[in-house]
Backbone as XML, in Angstrom:
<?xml version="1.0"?>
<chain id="A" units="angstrom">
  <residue number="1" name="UNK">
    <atom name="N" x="96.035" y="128.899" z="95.154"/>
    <atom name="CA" x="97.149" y="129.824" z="95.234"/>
    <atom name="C" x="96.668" y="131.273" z="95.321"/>
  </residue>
  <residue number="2" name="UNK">
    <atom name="N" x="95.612" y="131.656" z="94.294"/>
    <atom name="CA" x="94.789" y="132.959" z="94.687"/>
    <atom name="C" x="94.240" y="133.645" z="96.085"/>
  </residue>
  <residue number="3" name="UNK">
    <atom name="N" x="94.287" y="132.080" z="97.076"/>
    <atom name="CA" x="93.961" y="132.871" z="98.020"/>
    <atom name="C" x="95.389" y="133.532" z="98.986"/>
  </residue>
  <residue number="4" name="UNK">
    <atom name="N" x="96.427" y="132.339" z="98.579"/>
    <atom name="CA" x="97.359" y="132.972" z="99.513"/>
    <atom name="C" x="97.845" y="134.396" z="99.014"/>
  </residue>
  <residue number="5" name="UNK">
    <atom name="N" x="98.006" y="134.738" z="97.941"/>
    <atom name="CA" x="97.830" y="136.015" z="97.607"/>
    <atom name="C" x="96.932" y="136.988" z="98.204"/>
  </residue>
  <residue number="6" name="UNK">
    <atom name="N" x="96.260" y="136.803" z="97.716"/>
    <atom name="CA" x="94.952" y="137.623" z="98.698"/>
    <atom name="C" x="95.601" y="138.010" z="99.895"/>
  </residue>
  <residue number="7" name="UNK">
    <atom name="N" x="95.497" y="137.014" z="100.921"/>
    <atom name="CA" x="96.161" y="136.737" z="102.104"/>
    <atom name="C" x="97.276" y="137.965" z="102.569"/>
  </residue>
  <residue number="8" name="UNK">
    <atom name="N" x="98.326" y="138.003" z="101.705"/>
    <atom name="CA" x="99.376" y="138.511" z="101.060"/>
    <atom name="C" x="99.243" y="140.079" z="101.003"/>
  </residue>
  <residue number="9" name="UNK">
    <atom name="N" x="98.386" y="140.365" z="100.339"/>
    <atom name="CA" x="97.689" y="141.653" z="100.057"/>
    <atom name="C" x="96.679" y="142.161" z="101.154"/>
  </residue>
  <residue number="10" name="UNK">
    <atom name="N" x="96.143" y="141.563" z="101.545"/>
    <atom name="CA" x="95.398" y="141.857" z="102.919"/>
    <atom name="C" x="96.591" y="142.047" z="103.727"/>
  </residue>
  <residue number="11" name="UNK">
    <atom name="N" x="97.506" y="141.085" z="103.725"/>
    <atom name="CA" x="98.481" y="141.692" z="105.635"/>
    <atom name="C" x="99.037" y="142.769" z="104.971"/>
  </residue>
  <residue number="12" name="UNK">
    <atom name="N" x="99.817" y="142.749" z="104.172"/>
    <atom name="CA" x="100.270" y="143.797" z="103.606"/>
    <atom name="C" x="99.668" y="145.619" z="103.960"/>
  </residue>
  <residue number="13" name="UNK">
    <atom name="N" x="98.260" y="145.155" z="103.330"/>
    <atom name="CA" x="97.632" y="146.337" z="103.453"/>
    <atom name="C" x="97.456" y="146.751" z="105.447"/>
  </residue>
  <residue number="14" name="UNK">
    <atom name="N" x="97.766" y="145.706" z="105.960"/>
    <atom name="CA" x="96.946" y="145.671" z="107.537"/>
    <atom name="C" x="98.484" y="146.244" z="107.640"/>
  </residue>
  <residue number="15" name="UNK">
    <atom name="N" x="99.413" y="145.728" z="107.366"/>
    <atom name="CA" x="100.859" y="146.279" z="108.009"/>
    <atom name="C" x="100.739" y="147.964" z="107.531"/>
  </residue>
  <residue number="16" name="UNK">
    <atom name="N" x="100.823" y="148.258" z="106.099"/>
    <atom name="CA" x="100.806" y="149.648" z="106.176"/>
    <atom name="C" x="99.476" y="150.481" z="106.822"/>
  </residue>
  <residue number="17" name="UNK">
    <atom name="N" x="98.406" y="150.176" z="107.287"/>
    <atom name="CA" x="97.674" y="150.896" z="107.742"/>
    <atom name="C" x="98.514" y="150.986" z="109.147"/>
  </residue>
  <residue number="18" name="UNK">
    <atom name="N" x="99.036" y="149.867" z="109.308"/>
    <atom name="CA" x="99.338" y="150.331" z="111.367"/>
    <atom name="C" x="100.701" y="151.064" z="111.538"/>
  </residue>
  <residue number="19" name="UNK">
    <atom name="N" x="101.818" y="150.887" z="109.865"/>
    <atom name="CA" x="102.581" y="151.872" z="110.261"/>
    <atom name="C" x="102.134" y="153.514" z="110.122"/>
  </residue>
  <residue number="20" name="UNK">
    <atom name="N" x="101.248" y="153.659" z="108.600"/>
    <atom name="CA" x="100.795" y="154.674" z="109.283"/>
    <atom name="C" x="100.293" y="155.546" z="110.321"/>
  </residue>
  <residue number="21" name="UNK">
    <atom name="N" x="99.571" y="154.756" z="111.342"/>
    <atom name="CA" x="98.805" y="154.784" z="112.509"/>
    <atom name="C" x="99.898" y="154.925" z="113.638"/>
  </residue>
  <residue number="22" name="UNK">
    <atom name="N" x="101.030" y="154.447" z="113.318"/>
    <atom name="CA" x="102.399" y="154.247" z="114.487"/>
    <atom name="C" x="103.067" y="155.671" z="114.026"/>
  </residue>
  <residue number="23" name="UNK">
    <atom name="N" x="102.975" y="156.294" z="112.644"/>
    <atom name="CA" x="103.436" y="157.438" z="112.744"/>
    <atom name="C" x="103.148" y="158.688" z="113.336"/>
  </residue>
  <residue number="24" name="UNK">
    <atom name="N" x="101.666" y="158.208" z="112.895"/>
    <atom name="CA" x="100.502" y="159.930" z="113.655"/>
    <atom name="C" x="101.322" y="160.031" z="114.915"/>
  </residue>
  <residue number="25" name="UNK">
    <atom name="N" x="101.072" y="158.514" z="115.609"/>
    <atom name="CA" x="100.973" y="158.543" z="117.073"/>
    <atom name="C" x="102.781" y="159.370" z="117.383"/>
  </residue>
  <residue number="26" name="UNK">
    <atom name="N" x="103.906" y="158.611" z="116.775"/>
    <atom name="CA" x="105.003" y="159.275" z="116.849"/>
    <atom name="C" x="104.940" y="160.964" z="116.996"/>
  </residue>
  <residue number="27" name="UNK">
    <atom name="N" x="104.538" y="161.364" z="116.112"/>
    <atom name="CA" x="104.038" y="162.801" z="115.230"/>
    <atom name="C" x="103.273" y="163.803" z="116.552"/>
  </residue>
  <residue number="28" name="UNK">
    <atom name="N" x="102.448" y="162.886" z="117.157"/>
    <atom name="CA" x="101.638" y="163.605" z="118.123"/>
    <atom name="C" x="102.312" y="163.452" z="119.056"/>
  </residue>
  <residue number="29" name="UNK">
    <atom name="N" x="103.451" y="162.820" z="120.001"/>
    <atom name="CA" x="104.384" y="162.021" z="120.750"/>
    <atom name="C" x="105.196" y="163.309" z="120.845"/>
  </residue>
  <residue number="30" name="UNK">
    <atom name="N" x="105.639" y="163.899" z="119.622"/>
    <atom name="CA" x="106.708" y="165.098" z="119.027"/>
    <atom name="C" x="106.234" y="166.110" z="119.180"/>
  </residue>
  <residue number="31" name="UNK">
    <atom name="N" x="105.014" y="165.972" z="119.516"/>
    <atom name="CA" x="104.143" y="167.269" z="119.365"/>
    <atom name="C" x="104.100" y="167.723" z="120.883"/>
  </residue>
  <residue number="32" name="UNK">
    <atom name="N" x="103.885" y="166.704" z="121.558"/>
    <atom name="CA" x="103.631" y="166.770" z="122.775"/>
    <atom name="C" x="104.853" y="167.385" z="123.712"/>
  </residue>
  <residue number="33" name="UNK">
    <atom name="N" x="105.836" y="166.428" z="123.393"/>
    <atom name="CA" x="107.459" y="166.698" z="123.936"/>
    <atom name="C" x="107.712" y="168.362" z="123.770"/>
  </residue>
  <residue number="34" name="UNK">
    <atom name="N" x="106.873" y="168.267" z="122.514"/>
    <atom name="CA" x="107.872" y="170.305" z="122.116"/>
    <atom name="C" x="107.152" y="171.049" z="122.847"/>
  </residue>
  <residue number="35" name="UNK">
    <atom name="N" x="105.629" y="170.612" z="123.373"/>
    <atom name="CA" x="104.719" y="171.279" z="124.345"/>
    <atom name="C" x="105.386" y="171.679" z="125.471"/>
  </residue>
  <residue number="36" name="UNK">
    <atom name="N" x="105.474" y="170.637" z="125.973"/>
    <atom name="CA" x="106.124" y="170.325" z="126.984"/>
    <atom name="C" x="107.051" y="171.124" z="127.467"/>
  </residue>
  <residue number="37" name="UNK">
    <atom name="N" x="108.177" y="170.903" z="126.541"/>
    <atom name="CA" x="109.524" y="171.493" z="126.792"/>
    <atom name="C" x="109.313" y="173.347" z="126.766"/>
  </residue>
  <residue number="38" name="UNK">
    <atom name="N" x="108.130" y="173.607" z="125.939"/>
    <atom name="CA" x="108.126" y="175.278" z="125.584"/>
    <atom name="C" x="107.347" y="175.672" z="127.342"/>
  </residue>
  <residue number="39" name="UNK">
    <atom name="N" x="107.343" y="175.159" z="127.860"/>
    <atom name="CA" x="106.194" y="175.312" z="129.115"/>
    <atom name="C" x="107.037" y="175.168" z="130.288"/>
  </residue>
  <residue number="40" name="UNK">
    <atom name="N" x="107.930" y="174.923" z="130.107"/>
    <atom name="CA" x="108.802" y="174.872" z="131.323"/>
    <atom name="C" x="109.289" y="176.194" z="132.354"/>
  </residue>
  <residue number="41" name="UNK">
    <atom name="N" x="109.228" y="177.407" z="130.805"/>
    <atom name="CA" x="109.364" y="178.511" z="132.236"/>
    <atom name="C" x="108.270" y="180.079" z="131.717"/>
  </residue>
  <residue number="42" name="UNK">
    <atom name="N" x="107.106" y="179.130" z="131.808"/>
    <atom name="CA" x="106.074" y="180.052" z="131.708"/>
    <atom name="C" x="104.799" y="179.287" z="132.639"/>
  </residue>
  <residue number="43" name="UNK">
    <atom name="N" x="104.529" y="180.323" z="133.094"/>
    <atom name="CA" x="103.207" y="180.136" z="134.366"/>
    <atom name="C" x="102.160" y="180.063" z="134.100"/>
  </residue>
  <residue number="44" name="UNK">
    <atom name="N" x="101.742" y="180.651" z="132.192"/>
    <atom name="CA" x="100.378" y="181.005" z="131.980"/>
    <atom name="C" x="100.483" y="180.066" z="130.251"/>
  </residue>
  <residue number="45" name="UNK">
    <atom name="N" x="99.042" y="179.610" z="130.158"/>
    <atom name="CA" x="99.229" y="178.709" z="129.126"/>
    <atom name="C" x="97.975" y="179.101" z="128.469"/>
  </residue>
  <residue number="46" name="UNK">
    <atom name="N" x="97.766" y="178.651" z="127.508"/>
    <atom name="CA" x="96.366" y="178.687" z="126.737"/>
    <atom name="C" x="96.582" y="177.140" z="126.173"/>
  </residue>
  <residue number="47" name="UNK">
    <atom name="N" x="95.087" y="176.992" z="125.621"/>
    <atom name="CA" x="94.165" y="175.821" z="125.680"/>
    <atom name="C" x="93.080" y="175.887" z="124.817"/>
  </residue>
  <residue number="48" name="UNK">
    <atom name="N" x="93.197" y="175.046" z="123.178"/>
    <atom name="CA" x="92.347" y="175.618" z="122.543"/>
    <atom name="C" x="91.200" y="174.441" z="122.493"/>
  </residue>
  <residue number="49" name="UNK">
    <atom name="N" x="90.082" y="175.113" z="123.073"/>
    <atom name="CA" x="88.631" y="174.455" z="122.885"/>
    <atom name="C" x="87.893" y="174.419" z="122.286"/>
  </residue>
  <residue number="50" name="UNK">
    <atom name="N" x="87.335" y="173.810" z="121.201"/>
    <atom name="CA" x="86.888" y="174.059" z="120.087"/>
    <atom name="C" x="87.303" y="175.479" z="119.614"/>
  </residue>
  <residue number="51" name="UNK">
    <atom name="N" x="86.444" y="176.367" z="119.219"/>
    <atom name="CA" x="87.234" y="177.487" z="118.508"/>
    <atom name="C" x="87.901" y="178.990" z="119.122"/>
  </residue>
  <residue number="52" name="UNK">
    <atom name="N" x="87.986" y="178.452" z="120.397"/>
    <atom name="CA" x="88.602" y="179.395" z="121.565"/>
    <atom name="C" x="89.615" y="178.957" z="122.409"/>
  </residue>
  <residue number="53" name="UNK">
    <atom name="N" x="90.409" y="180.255" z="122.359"/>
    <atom name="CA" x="91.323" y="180.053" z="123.365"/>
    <atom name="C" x="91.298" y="180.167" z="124.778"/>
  </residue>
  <residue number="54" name="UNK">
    <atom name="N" x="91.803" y="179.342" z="125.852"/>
    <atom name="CA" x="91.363" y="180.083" z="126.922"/>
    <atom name="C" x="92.597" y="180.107" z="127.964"/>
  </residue>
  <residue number="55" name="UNK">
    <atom name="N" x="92.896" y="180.905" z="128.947"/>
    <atom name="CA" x="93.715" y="180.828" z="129.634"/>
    <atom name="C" x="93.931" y="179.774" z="130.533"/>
  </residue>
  <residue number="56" name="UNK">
    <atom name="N" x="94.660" y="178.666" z="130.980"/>
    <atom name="CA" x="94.669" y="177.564" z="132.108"/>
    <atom name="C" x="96.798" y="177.661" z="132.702"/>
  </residue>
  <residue number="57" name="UNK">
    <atom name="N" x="96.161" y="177.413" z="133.684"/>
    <atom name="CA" x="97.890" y="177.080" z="134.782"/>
    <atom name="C" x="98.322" y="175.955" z="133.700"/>
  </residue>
  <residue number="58" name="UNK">
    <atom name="N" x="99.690" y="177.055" z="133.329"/>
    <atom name="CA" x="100.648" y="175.994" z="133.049"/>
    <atom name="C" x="100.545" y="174.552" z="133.843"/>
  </residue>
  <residue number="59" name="UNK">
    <atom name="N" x="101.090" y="174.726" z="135.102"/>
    <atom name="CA" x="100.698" y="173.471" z="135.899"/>
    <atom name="C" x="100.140" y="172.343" z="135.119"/>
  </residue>
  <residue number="60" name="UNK">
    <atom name="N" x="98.833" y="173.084" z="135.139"/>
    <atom name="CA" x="97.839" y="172.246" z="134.739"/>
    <atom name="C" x="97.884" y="171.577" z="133.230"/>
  </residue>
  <residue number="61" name="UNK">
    <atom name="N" x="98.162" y="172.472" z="132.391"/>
    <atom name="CA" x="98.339" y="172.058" z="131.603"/>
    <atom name="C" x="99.097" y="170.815" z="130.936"/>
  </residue>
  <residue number="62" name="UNK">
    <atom name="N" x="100.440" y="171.440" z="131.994"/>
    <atom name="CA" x="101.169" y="170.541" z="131.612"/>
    <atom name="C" x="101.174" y="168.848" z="132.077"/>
  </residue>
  <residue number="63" name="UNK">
    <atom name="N" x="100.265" y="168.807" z="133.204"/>
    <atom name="CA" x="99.831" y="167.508" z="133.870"/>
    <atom name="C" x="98.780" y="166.989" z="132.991"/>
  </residue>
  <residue number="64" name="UNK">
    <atom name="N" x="98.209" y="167.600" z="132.235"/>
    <atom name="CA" x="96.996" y="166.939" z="131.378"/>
    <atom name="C" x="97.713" y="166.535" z="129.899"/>
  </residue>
  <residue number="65" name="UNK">
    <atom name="N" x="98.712" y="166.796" z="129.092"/>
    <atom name="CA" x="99.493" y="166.660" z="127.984"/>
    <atom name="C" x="100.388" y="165.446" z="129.008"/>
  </residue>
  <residue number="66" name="UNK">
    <atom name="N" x="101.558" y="165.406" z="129.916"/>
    <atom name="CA" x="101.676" y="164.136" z="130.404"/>
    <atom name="C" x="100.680" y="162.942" z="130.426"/>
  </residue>
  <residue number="67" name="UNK">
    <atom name="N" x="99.700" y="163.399" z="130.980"/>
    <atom name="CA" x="98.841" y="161.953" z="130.915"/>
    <atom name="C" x="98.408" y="161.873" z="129.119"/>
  </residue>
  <residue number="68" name="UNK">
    <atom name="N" x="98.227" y="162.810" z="128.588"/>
    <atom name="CA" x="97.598" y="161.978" z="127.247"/>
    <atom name="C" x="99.266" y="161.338" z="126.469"/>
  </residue>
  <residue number="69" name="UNK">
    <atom name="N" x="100.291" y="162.089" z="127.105"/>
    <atom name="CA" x="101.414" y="161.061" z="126.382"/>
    <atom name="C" x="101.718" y="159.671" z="127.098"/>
  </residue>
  <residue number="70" name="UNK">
    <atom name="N" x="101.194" y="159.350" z="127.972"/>
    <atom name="CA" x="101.378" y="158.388" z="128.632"/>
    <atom name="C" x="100.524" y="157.280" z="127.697"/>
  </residue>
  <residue number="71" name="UNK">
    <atom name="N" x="99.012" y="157.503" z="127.668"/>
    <atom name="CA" x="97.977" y="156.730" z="126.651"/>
    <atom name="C" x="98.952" y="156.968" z="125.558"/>
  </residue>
  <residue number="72" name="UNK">
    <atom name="N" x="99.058" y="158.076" z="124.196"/>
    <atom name="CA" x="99.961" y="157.953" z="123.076"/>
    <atom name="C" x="100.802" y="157.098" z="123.564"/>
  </residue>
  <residue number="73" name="UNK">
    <atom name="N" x="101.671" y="156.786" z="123.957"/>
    <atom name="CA" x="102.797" y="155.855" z="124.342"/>
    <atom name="C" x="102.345" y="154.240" z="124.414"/>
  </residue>
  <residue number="74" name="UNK">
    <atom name="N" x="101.392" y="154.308" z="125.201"/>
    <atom name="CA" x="100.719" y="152.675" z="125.365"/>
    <atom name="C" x="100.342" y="152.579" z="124.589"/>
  </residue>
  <residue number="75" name="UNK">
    <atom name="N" x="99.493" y="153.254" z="123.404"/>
    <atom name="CA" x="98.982" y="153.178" z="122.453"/>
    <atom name="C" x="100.357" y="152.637" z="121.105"/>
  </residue>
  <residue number="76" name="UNK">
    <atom name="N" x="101.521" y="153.406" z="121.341"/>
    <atom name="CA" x="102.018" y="153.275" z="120.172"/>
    <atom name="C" x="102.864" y="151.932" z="120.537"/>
  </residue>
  <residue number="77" name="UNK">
    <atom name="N" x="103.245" y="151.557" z="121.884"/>
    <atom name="CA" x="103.763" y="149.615" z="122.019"/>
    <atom name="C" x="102.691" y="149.107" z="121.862"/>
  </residue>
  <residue number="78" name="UNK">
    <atom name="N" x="101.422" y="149.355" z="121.353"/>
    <atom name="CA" x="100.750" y="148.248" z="121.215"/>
    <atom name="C" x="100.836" y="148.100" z="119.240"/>
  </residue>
  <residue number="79" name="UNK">
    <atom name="N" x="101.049" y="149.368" z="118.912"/>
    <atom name="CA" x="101.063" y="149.440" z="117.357"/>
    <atom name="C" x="102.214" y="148.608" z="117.279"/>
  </residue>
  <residue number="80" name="UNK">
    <atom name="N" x="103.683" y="148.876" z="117.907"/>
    <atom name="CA" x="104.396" y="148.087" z="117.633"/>
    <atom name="C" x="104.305" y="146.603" z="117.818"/>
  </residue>
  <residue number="81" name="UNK">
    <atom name="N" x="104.014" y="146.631" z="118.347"/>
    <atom name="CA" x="103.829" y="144.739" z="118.853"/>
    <atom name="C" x="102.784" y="144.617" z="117.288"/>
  </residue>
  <residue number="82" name="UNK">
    <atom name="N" x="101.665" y="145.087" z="117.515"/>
    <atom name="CA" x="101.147" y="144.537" z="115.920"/>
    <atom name="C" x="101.690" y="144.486" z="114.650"/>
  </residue>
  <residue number="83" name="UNK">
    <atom name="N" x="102.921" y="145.721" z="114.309"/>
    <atom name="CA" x="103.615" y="145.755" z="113.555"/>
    <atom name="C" x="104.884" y="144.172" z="113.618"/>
  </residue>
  <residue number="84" name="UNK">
    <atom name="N" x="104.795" y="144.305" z="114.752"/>
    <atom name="CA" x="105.793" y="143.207" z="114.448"/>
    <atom name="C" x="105.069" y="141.517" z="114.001"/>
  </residue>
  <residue number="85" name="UNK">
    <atom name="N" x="104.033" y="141.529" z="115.013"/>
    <atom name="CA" x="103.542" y="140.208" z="114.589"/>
    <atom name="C" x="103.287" y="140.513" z="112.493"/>
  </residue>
  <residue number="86" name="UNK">
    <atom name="N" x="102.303" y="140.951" z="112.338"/>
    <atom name="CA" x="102.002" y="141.272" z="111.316"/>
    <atom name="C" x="103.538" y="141.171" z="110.279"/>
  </residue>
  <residue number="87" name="UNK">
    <atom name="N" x="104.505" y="141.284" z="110.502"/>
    <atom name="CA" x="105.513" y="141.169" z="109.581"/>
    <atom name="C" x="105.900" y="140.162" z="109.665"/>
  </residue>
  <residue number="88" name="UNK">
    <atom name="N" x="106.211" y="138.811" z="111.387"/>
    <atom name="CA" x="106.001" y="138.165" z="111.331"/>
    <atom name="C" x="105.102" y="137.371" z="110.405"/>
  </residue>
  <residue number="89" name="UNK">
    <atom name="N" x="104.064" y="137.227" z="110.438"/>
    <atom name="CA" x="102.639" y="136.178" z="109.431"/>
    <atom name="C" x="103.274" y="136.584" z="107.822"/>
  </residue>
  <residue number="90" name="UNK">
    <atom name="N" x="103.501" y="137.548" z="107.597"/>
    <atom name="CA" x="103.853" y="138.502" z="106.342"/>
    <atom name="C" x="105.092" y="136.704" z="105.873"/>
  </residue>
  <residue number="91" name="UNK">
    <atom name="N" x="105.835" y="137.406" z="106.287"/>
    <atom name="CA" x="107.335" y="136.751" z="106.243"/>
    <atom name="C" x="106.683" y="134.958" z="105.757"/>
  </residue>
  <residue number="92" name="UNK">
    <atom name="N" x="106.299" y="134.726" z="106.935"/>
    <atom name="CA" x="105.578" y="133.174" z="107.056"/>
    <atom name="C" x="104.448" y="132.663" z="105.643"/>
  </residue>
  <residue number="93" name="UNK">
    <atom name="N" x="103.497" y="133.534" z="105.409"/>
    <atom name="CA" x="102.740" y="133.578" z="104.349"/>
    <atom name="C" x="103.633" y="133.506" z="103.173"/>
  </residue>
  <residue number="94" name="UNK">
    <atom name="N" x="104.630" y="134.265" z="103.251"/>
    <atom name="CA" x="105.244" y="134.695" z="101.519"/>
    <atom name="C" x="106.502" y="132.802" z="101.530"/>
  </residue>
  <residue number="95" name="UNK">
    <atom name="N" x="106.726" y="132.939" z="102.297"/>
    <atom name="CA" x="107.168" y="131.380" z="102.503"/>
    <atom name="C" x="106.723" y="130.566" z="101.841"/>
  </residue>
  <residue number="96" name="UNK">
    <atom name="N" x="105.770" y="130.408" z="102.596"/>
    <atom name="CA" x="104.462" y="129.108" z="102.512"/>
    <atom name="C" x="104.269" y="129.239" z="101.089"/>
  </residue>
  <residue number="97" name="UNK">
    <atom name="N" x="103.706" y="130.764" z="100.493"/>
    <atom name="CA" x="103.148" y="130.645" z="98.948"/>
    <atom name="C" x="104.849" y="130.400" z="98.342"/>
  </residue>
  <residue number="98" name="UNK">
    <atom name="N" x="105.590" y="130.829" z="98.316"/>
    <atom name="CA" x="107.094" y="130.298" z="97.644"/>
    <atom name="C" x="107.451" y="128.652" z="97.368"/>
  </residue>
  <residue number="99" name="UNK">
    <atom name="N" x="106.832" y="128.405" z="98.784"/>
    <atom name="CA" x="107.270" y="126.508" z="98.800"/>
    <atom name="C" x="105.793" y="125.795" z="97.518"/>
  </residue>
  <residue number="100" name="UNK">
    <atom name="N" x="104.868" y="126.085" z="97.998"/>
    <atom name="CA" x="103.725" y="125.844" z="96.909"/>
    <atom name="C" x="104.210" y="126.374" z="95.617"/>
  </residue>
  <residue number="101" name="UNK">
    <atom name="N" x="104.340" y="127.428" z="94.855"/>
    <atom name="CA" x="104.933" y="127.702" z="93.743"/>
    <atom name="C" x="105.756" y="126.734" z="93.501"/>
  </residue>
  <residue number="102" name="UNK">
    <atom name="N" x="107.026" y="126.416" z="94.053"/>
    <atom name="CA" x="108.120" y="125.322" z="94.221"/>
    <atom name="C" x="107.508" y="124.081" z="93.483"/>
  </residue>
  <residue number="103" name="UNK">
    <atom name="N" x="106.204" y="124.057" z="94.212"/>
    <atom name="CA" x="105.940" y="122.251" z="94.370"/>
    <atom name="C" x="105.345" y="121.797" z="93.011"/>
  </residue>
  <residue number="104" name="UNK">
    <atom name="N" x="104.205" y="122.889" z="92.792"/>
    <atom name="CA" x="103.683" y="122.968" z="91.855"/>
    <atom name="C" x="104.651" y="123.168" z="90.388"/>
  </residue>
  <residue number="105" name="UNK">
    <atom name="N" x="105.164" y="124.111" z="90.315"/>
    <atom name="CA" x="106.184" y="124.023" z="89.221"/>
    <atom name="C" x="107.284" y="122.439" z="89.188"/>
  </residue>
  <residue number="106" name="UNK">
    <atom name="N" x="107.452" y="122.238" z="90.202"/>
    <atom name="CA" x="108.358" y="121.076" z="90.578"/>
    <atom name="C" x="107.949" y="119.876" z="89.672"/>
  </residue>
</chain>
């Protein structure tokens, strides 16, 4: 029975690491959008590179923040899909140890 616990505590812990991980990505998702949207009627952008700023075409800019929200995005249906299986097994595990408790006490 100790191990299905375990078990238990391991997905557990695997589920909250990936919602955390599904939030950043949200967070940076939000981050991106407000980029985005502030850039719409300005021509000149800055771009911070390690500890400098530098001037780059809006344009440009704004085509290089699209593509990294495109990856964030694929990135975060794939968190979801793990989130879901993972609650799936969750659900299934806490079952399984419930019916054993059952049997055993039974």
């Amino acid at each position: 029975m100790s191990s299905a616990i375990n078990q238990l505590q391991l997905l557990q812990q695997n589920l909250q690491n990936t919602q955390i991980q599904k939030q950043q990505l949200q967070n940076q998702l939000l981050e991106i959008d407000s980029a985005l949207q502030s850039m719409h009627n300005t021509e000149k952008a800055y771009k911070i590179l390690g500890h400098i700023m530098v001037s780059i075409p809006a344009e440009k800019l704004s085509q290089e923040l699209q593509e990294k929200k495109e990856v964030f995005s694929l990135r975060l249906k794939n968190f979801i899909t793990q989130e879901e299986k993972l609650k799936k097994n969750l659900e299934e595990l806490q079952k399984e140890a419930v019916k054993e408790l059952g049997t055993k006490n039974g």
